[in-house]
N, C-alpha and C positions, 0 to 999 in steps of 0.2 A: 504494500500500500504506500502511495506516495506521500510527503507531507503535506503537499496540497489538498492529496482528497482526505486524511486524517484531520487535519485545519474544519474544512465544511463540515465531519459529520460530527464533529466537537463542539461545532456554534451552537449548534442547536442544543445541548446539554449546557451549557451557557449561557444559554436564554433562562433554562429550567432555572438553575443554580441560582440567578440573579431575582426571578421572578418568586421562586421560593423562601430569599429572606427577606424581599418589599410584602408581601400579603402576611407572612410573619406579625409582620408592624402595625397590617393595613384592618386585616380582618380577625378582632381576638375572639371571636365564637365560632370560627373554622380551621381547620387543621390542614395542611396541606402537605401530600408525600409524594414521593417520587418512586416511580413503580419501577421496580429494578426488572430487567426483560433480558432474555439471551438462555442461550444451551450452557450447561453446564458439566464440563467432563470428568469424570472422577472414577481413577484407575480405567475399568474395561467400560463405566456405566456412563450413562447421559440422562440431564436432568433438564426440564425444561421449566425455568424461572418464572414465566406466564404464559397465562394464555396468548396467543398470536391475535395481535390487533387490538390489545387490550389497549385503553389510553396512555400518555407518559406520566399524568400526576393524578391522583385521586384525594378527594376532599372528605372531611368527615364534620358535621356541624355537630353541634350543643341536641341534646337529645336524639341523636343517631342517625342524622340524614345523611347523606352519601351522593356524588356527585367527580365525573369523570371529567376530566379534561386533558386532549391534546392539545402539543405543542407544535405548530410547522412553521418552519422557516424556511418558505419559499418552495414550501413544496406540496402535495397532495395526498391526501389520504389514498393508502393503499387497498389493496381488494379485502382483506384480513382488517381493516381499520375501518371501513364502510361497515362491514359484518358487526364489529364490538359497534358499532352507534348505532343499527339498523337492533341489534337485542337491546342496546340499553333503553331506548325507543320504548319499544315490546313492552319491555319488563316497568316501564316508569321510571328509569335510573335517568337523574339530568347529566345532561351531554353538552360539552362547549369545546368547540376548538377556537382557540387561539391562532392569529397568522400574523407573523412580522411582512411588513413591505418593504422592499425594496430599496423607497427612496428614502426609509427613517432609517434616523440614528436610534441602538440599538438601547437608550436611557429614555427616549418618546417612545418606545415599542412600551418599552414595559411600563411606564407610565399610561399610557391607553389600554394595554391589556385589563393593568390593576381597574381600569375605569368601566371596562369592561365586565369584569368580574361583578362589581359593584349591585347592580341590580339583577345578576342571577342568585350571587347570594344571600339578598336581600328576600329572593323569593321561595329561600329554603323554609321559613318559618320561623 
């Protein structure tokens, strides 16, 4: 892997990171985690860390509400990521994707995100 493409698929866990201790601050009746994803290999065995398409952060509010959210930087949800929002849908679980643009600086990204968030969390109860 090159460090160019190492670089890009980092930004985007650098969005989380950053976004994760601004709503820290933002939202004290919501919790917010970072869903650890990937294979895992151990000796002859392989684990797999999530479900495929599952969000990158999930929320958990003050009396037990629950609430998914991806992160894309500049990119699209995949056919496994449509799937996790088409059941959380289903099932009633709130779903938000997040998107940085282009032409913002990466400190108005997550200050609109946070603004973003604002009235979905508001709507947890």
């Amino acid at each position: 892997m090159s460090a160019t493409s190492r670089t890009i698929r980092n930004l985007e866990g650098d969005y989380q990171r950053v976004l994760l201790a601004r709503v820290s601050l933002e939202f004290r009746d919501h919790r917010f985690f970072r869903r650890n994803t990937g294979l895992i290999k151990l000796e002859d065995r392989v684990f797999r860390a999530s479900i495929p398409g599952q969000c990158d952060l999930y929320v958990l509010g003050r009396g037990g509400w629950h609430g998914e959210v991806e992160v894309k930087r500049f990119g699209k949800l995949s056919e496994a990521q449509e799937r996790w929002r088409d059941w959380c849908g289903e099932w009633c679980v709130p779903w938000m994707m997040l998107e940085a643009r282009k032409d913002e600086a990466p400190a108005a990204t997550i200050a609109r995100w946070v603004e973003e968030l604002r009235p979905w969390l508001r709507s947890s109860g």
